[in-house]
BAROVO-95257 format. One line per field, with one value per residue (C-alpha): z, x, y; residue number from 1; residue in three letters. Coordinates in steps of 0.001 Angstrom, whole numbers. Layout:
BEGIN
c3 (Z:...)
c1 (X:...)
c2 (Y:...)
k (NUM:...)
r (ALA:...)
REM end
This chain:
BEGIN
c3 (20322:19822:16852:17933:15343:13137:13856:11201:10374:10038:7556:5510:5439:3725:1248:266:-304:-2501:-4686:-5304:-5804:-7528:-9953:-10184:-11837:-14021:-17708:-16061:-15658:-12032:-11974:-12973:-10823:-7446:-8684:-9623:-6109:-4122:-2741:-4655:-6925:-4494:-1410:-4632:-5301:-1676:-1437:-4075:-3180:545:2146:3511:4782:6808:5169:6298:5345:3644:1075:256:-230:-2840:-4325:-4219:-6289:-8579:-9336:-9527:-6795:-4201:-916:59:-2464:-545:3425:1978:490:4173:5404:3417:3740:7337:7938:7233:9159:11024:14455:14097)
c1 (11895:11365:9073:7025:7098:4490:2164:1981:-1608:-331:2388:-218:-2448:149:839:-2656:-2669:553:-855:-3795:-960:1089:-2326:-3718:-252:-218:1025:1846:5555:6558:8622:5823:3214:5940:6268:2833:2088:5018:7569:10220:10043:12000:9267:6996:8766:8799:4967:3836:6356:5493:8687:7109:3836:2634:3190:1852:-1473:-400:2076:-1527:-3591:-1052:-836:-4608:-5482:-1731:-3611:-7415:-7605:-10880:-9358:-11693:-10488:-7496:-9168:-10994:-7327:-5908:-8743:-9263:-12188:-14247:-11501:-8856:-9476:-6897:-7314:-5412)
c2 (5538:2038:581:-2206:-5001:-5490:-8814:-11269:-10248:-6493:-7726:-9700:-6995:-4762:-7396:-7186:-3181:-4138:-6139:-3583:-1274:-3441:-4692:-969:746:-2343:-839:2620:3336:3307:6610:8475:6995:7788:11142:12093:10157:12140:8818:7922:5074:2949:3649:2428:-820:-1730:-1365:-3416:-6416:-6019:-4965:-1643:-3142:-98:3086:6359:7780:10706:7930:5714:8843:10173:6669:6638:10205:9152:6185:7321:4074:5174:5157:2379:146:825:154:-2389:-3961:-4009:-5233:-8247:-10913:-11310:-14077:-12058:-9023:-7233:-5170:-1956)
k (1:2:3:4:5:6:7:8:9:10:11:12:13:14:15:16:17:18:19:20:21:22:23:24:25:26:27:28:29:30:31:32:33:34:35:36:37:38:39:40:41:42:43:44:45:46:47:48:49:50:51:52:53:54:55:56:57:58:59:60:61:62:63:64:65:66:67:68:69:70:71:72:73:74:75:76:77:78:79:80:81:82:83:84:85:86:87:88)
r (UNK:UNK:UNK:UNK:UNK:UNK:UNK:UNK:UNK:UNK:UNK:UNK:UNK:UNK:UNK:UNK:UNK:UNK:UNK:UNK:UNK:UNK:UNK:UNK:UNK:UNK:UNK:UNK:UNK:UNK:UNK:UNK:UNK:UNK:UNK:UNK:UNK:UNK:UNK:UNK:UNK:UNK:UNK:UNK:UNK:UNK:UNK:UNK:UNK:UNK:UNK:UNK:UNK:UNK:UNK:UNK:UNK:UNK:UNK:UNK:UNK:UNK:UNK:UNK:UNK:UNK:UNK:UNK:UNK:UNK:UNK:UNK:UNK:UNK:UNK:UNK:UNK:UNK:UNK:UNK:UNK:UNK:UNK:UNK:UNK:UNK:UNK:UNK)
REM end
């Protein structure tokens, strides 16, 4: 099976849920947050620079209760602003 790349506006829109990520663990050490969360602190790293843009659902809702982050805050993250939106 072939992936299909990811569109520009995709790739931006994981960048954004990164730096919630990213801004929401700030002061908390990174091992524990991937392990509370279930991903390794590697898969962690790679979110919150950007380098893993789309991860599954089941990775952001165990970042999401690891960091007491409402889901939404995360939706609303990929999302972004009415000019930023991104077709999924």
């Amino acid at each position: 099976m072939v992936r299909v790349p990811l569109s520009p506006e995709q790739v931006k829109a994981g960048q954004r849920l990164g730096a919630l990520i990213r801004t929401t663990r700030a002061g908390r050490e990174p091992e524990l947050v991937a392990r509370e969360a279930g991903i390794s602190p590697e898969t962690l790293r790679k979110l919150e620079v950007g380098r893993m843009p789309s991860p599954s659902f089941g990775t952001v809702i165990g970042l999401c209760n690891a960091l007491g982050l409402p889901l939404q805050d995360a939706v609303d993250a990929w999302h972004g602003t009415a000019n930023q939106r991104v077709a999924i």
